[in-house]
C-alpha positions in Angstrom: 7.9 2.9 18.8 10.1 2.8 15.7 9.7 5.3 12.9 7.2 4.4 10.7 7.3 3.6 6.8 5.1 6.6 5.2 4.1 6.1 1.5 2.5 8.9 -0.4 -0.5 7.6 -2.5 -0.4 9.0 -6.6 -3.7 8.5 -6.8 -4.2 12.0 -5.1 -0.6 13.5 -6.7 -1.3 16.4 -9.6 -1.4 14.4 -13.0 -0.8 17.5 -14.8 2.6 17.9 -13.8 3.6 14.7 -11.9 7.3 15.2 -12.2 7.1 17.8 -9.8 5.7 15.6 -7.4 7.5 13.0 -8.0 10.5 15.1 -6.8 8.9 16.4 -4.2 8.6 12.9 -2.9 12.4 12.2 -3.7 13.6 15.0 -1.6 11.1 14.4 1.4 11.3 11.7 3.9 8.6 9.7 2.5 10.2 5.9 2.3 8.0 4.7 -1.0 5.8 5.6 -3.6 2.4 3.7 -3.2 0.7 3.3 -6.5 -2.8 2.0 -6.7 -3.9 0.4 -10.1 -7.1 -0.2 -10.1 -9.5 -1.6 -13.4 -12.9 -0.6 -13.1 -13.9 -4.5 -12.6 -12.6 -5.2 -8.3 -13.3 -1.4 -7.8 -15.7 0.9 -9.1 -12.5 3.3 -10.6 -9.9 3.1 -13.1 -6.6 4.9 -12.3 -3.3 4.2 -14.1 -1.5 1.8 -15.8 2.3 0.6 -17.2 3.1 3.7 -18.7 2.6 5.7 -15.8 4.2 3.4 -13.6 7.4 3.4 -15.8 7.1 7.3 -15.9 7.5 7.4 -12.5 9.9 4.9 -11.9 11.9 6.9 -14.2 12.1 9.3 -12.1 11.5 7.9 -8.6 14.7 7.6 -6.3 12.6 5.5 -3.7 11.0 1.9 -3.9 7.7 1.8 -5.6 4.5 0.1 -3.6 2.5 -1.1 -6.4 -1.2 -1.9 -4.9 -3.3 -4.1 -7.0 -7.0 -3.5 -7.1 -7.4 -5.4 -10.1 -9.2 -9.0 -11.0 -6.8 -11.8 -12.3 -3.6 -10.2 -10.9 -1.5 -13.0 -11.5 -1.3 -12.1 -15.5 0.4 -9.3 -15.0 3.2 -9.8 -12.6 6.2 -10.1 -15.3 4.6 -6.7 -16.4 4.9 -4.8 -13.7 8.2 -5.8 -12.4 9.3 -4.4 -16.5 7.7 -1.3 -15.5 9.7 -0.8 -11.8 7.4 -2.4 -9.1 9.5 -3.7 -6.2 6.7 -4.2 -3.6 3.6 -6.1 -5.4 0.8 -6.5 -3.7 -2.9 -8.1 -4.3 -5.9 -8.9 -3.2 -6.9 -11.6 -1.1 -10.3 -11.1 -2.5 -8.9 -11.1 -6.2 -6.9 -14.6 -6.3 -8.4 -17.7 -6.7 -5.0 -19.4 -6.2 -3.0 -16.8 -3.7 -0.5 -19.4 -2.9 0.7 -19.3 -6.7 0.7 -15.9 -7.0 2.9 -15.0 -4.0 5.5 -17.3 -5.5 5.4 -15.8 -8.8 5.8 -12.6 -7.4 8.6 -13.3 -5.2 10.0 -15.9 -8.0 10.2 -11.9 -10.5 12.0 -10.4 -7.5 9.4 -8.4 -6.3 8.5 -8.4 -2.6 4.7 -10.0 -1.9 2.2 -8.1 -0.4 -1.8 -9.3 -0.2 -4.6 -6.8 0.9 -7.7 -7.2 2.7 -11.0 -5.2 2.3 -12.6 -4.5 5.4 -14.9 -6.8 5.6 -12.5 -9.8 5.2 -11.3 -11.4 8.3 -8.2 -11.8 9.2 -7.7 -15.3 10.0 -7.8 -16.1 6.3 -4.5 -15.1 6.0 -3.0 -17.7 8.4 -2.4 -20.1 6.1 -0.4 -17.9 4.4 1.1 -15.0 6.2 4.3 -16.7 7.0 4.6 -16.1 3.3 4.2 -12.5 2.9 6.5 -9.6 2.9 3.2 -7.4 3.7 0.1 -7.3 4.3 -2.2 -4.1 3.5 -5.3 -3.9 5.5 -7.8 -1.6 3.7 -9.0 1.1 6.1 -11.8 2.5 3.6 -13.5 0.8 1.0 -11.4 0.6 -2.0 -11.8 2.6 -5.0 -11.5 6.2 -4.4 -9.6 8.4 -2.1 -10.9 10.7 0.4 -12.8 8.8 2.5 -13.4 8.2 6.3 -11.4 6.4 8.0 -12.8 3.1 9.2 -12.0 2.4 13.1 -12.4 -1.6 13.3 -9.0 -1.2 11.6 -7.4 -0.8 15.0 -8.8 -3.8 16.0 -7.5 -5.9 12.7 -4.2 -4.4 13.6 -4.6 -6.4 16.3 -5.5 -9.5 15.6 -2.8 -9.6 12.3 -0.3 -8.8 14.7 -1.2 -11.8 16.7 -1.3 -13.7 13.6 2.4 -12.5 12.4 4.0 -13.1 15.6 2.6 -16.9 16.2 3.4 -17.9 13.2 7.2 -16.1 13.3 6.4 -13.9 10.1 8.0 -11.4 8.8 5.9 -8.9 7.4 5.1 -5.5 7.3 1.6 -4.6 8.3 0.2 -1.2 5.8 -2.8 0.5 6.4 -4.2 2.6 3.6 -7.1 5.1 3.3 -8.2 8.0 5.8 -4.6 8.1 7.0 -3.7 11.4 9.1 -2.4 13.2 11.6 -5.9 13.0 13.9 -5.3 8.7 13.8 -1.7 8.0 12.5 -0.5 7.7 15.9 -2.8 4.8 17.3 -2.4 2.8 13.9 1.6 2.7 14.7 0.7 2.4 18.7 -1.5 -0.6 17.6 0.9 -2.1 15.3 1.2 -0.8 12.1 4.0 -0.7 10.6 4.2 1.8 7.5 0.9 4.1 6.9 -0.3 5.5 3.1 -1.9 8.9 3.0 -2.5 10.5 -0.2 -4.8 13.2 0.2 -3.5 14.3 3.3 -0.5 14.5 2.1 -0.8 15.6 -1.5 -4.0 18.3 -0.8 -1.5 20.0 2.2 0.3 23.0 2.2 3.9 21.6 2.8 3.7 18.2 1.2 7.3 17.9 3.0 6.1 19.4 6.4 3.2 16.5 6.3 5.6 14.3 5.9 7.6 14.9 7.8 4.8 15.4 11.0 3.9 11.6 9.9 8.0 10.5 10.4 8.0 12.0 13.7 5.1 10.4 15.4 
């Protein structure tokens, strides 16, 4: 099993003083920073928006995963490759024209991710998943963190995995929310290929311990 891609989620980093997170997660062994924008329209939250982004990219030594939980995505993908995304990704759910948007991403120089809620299938994607740099499969309902971990993930795993290899694709399958220790091992056994945790990681003693106990497994 090759050593998973582990992205720390902002959403559950300390706002008050996110520099010194931010450098925690420089000097760790975390591979990205996952950042989940969300508009209070696709999901019942707002979190953050340019200006954070570019605070952090500011500071980041490590890619950032930009996570879209917005509606009309495609308006603002010139934006957020000025503020320092270099993974976007978006919703299945969210784009009326996914094809398009995917393109546009790519065509800004961003690498194209699309997410799914957990109640969309995954078949939907095969039309496009040859496509995709990613694909983000939601593994609690989207909005806040903290939740339970959904376990029809595993089987999703499965089947996109399926999916990515018949159709010779390349991408990375993520798996956000409920991510730890107690399940991190069967997500990567199953398939996945890079795992956010944000409150697991950011609520722990050793934020670089809990790290790296995720890089090990």
């Amino acid at each position: 099993m090759k050593t998973p891609i582990i992205s720390p989620s902002f959403l559950s980093a300390d706002f008050s003083n996110l520099k010194k997170d931010i450098e925690i997660i420089n000097n760790s062994k975390a591979d990205w920073f996952h950042l989940d924008i969300m508009d209070g329209r696709f999901v019942p939250n707002i979190s953050f928006g340019f200006p954070v982004v570019k605070a952090i990219k500011k500071y980041a030594t490590k890619p950032l995963d930009v996570h879209l939980m917005i509606v009309e995505p495609e308006k603002y993908i010139t934006e957020f490759k000025n503020a320092g995304a270099d993974w976007l990704t978006v919703h299945y759910e969210a784009c009326t024209h996914l094809h398009r948007t995917i393109q546009e991403i790519k065509a800004a120089g961003m690498k194209a991710g699309v997410s799914l809620n957990p109640h969309t299938p995954i078949h939907l994607l095969e039309d496009i998943i040859s496509e995709l740099d990613l694909v983000l499969l939601m593994s609690v309902n989207p909005g806040f963190g903290g939740q339970k971990f959904i376990e029809n993930t595993y089987s999703k795993i499965s089947q996109l995995k399926k999916l990515i290899k018949s159709k010779k694709s390349n991408a990375l399958i993520e798996i956000d929310g409920g991510v730890d220790l107690s399940n991190a091992k069967k997500l990567l056994k199953t398939g996945a290929d890079a795992l956010v945790a944000g409150s697991y990681i950011f609520k722990s003693e050793d934020v670089i311990k809990t790290i790296e106990g995720l890089k090990k497994l």
